[in-house]
N, C-alpha and C positions, 0 to 999 in steps of 0.2 A: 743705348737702351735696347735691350733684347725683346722685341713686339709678337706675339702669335696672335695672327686674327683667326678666327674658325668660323667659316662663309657657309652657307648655302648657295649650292650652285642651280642654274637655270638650264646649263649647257648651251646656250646659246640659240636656243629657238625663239626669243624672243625679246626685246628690249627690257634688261633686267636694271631700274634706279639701281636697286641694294646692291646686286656687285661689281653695275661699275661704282658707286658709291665706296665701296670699301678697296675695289681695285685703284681708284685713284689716292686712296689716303696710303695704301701700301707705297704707288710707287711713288710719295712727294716726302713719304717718311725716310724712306729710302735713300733719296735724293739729299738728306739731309744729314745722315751718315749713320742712321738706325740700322739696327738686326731687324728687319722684317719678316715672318714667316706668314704668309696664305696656307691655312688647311681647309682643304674643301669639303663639304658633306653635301649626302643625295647624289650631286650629280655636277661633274667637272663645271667650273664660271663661264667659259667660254666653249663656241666651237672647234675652235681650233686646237682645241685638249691641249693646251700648254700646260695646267694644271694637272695633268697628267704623266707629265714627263719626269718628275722625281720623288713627287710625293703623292700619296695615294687618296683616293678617293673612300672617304671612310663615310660609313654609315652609306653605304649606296643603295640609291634608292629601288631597286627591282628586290636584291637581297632582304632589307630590312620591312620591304611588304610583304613577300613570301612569309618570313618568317615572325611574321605580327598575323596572318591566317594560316599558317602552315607546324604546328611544335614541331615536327619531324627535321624542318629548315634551321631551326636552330643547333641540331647536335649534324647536322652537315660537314663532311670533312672540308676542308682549306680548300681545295682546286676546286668546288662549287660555288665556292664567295667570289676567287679568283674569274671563275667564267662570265657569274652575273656582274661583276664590279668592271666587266672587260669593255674596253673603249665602245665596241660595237652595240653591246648591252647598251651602255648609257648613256649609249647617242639616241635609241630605240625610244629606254624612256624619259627620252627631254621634252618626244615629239608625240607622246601618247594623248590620250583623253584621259583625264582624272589626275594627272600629274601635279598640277597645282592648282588644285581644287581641294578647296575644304571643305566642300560636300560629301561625307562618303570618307572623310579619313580621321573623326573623329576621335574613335578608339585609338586609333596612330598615335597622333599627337597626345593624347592622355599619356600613354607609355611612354616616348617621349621624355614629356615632362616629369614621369616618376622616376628617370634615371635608372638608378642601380637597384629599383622595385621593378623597373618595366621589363617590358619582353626582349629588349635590344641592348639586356646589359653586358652581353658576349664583346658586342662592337662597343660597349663604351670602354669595357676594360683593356681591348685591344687598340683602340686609339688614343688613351693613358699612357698603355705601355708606348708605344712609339714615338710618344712625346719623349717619354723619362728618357727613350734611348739618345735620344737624337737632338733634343733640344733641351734649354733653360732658359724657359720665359721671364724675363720681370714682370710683363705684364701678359695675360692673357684676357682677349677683347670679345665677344659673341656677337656675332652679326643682329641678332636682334633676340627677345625674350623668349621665343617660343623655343630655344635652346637651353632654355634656365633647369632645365634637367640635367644637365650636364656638371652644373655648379659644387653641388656641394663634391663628388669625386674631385673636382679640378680641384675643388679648396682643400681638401686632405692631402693629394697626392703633390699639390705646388703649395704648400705653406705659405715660401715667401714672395710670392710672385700677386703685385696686384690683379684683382678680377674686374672687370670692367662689360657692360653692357649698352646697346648700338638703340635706344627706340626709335623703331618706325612703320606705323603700317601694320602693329599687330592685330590693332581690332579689325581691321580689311579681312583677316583671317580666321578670327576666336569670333565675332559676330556675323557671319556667314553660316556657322555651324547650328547643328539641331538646341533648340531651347536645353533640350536635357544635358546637354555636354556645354553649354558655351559659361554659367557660373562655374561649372566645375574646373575648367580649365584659366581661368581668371584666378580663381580660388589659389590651382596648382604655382602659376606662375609666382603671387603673391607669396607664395608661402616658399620659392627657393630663393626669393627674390634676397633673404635675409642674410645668403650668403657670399653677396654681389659687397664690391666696394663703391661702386658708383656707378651709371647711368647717366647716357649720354644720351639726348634727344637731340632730333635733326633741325626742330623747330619750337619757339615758346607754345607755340599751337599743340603740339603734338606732348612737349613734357606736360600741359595740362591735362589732354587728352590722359594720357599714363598713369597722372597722380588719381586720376576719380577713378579709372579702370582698375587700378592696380593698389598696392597696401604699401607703398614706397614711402619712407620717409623723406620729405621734401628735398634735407639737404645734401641727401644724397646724387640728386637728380641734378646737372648741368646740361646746359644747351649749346652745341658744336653746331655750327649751321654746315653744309654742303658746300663743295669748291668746286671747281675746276681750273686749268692752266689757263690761262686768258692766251698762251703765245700758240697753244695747239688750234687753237680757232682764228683763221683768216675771216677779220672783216668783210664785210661788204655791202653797202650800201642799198637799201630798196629801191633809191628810185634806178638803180641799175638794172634793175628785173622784172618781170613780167609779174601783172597782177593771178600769184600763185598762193593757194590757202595749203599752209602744211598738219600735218598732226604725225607726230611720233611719241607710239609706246605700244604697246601691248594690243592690238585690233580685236576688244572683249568688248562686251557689254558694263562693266565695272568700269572701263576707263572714258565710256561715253563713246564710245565707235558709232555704234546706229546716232547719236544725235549729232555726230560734227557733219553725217552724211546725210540725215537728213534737213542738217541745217542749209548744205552746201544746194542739195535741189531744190528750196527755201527762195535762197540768194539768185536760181538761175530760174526763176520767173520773172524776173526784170534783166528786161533785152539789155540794159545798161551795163549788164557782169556777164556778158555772153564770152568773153576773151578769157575769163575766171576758170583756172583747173585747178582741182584740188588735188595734193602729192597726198599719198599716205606712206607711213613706214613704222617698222618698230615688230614684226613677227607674230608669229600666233601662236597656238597651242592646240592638241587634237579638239579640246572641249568649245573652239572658238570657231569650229567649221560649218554649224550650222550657220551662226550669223553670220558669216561671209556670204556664205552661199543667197542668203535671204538678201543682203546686203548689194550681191552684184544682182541678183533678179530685180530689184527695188531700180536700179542705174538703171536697168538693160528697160525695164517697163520706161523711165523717166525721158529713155535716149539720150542718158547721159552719161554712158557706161564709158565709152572715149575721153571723157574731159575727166575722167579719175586715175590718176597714174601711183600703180600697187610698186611704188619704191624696196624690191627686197633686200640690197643691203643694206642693212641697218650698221653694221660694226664697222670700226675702224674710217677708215677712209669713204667708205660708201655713208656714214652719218656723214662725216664734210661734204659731198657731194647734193645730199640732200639741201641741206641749209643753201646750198646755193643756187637751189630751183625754186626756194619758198621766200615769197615775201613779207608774213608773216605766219605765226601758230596756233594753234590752241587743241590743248585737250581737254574735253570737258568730263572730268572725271565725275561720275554721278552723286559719290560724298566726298568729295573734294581727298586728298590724301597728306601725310605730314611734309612732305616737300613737295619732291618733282626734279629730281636730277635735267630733266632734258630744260627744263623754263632756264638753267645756268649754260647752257648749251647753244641753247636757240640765240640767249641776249648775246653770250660771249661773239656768238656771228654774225650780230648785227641784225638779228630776225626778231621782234619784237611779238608780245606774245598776250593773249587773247585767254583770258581765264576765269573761271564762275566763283562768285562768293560761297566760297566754303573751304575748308581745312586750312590749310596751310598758305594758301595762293596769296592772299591782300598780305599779309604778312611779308612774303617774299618780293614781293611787287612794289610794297612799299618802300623798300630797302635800296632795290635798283633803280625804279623808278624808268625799269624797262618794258612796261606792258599796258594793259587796261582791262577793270575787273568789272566786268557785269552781273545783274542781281541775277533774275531768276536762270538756273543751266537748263532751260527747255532751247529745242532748234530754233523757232520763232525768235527769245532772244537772244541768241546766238546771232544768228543772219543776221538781225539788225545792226548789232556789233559790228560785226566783218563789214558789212556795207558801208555806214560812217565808216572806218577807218580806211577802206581802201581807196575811198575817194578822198582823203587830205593826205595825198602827200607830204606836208607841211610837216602832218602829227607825226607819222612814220620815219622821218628821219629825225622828229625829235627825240621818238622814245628808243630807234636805231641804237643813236648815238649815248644816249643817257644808259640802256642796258648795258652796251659793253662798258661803258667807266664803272656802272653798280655794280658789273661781275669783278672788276678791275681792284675794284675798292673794297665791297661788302664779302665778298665770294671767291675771295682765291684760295687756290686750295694749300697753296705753302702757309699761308696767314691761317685758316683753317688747320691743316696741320700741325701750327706750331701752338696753337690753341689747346690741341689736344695733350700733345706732348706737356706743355704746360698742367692739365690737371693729370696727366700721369705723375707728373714729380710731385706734385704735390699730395697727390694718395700716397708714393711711395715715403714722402717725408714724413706722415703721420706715421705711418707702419712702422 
């Protein structure tokens, strides 16, 4: 089966679920004897610009904001798109303020979603054409809805080739936006959405989320949960480690950063968690400097700027490294989100993981049977959490142990991929 995913990239500033999300189902599909192709939009998947090295970076994101306030950026000769599209450009804007901020990029995303109406429909027709030359999808897959502009060109120019969509996380971005653009853009999606074969949610939580957000006919919507390799992750036991509290993702106010920190100076008013350091990791982005800043002056007043360790790699090897300074996790993400790529990460390493009732969390938790869900996400209970749990051992190496078999069992990513694959043939048997 010949696969095209079409990603948005993060470039690597920051722990990005969705593309290692879709970079793991690339390389397990792969693994399995599929035509795989990655196209990336905005902004290369990784730091490392491997995504760079043969196929291009389309719709890039410095180029396609000039020329969403600039008409003149549109009739731009080629070695202008070439210069903004160039590695060094969009390493620039991985690392800006406003980069992935849906405040302030409203009008964007509208056009966007109008496709071959909007202002960016130079670069839709030019990453068509690139396709037709160069590839033949059977199926072409969209990292998530807010590219449903894209659709109906794919559906004319690729007739026979399934269409398929990624839910996750969209409302994190269409309800963030001004009252006056957020129905409209709900609207948008719903109305391209007709020319989608199916929809893939990451969680029951989140296709329901989808179905009231969106105009989707139920049966079109299937649920693919999240994988990872259980053999890429070295076990290792808690009570092997020092009592260490981890959090990795994105160090924003959205994903709960101010509350896991001020849960953690919470926790270290009792002399009993004086040994207690907290690892952070997972990167930032220009518009997350302020609450850093606010964040270490908060330490620095508490005198507990030393017992906080700013973990900066996050990718590759430096995530395993992590997982083996923490003995357990938690992100408290402020409206919980439809998965959580890193909760299959933490359990696959035996790190046991700590998460508030909301979105998608009890759901996933339930499954592995690697964590423990507390009601309200303020710090207060937060601390109390952390505290129970890091005084029983017991518990720790029960839910250790129970996480990695949930990831072992509920969550691999070949079981998961073949999942997929599965409702591929089957959309394509209907066709």
């Amino acid at each position: 089966m010949n696969i095209l995913q079409i990603i948005p990239g993060s470039g690597g500033s920051f722990y990005c679920g969705n593309c290692l999300r879709d970079d793991k189902f690339h390389l397990a599909m792969k693994k399995q004897g599929h035509e795989v192709t990655k196209l990336p939009m905005y902004l290369p998947l990784f730091s490392d610009e491997h995504d760079l090295n043969e196929i291009p970076v389309f719709y890039g994101a410095i180029s396609i904001y000039l020329k969403q306030l600039y008409p003149i950026f549109r009739h731009a000769p080629s070695w202008v798109d070439r210069l903004l599209n160039s590695s060094p450009m969009l390493k620039l804007a991985a690392s800006m303020a406003g980069s992935t901020n849906a405040k302030g990029l409203e009008e964007m995303t509208v056009s966007m979603l109008m496709g071959e109406e909007g202002k960016q429909k130079e670069e839709l027709n030019r990453m068509v054409s690139w396709m037709a030359e160069y590839l033949k999808p059977d199926v072409i897959h969209l990292s998530n809805a807010l590219l449903l502009g894209l659709a109906p060109k794919l559906k004319k120019e690729f007739p026979n080739a399934i269409l398929v969509c990624s839910l996750q996380d969209e409302d994190v971005w269409v309800d963030a936006m001004k009252d006056s653009f957020r129905d409209k853009i709900w609207a948008l999606m719903s109305s391209k959405a007709e020319h989608l074969d199916a929809f893939i949610a990451v969680s029951d939580f989140y296709a329901g989320v989808s179905l009231e957000k969106m105009n989707i006919p139920k049966e079109k919507v299937f649920t693919n949960y999240l994988g990872v390799d259980p053999e890429e992750y070295k076990y290792a036991s808690p009570g092997m480690k020092a009592r260490n509290i981890g959090y990795i993702s994105r160090m924003c106010e959205g994903n709960g950063f101010d509350i896991i920190i001020d849960a953690f100076i919470e926790l270290k008013k009792d002399t009993t968690y004086e040994d207690v350091k907290l690892i952070v990791t997972g990167g930032s982005t220009g518009d997350d400097k302020p609450l850093l800043k606010q964040v270490r002056k908060k330490l620095k007043k508490e005198r507990l700027l030393e017992q906080v360790e700013f973990h900066y790699d996050f990718d590759g090897e430096g995530r395993h490294e992590f997982f083996k300074k923490v003995k357990l996790i938690s992100v408290p993400v402020r409206n919980g989100e439809a998965f959580g790529l890193y909760l299959l990460e933490s359990m696959a390493s035996g790190v046991p993981v700590v998460q508030p009732k909301l979105g998608a969390f009890p759901e996933i938790v339930e499954k592995s049977k690697g964590g423990i869900i507390y009601e309200n996400n303020t710090a207060q209970e937060l601390a109390i959490t952390l505290k129970a749990l890091l005084n029983n051992e017991d518990k720790l190496q029960e839910l250790s142990v129970a996480g990695r078999k949930g990831v072992e069992k509920e969550f691999n990513i070949y079981t998961q991929a073949d999942n997929l694959i599965q409702i591929y043939s089957e959309l394509m048997e209907k066709k």
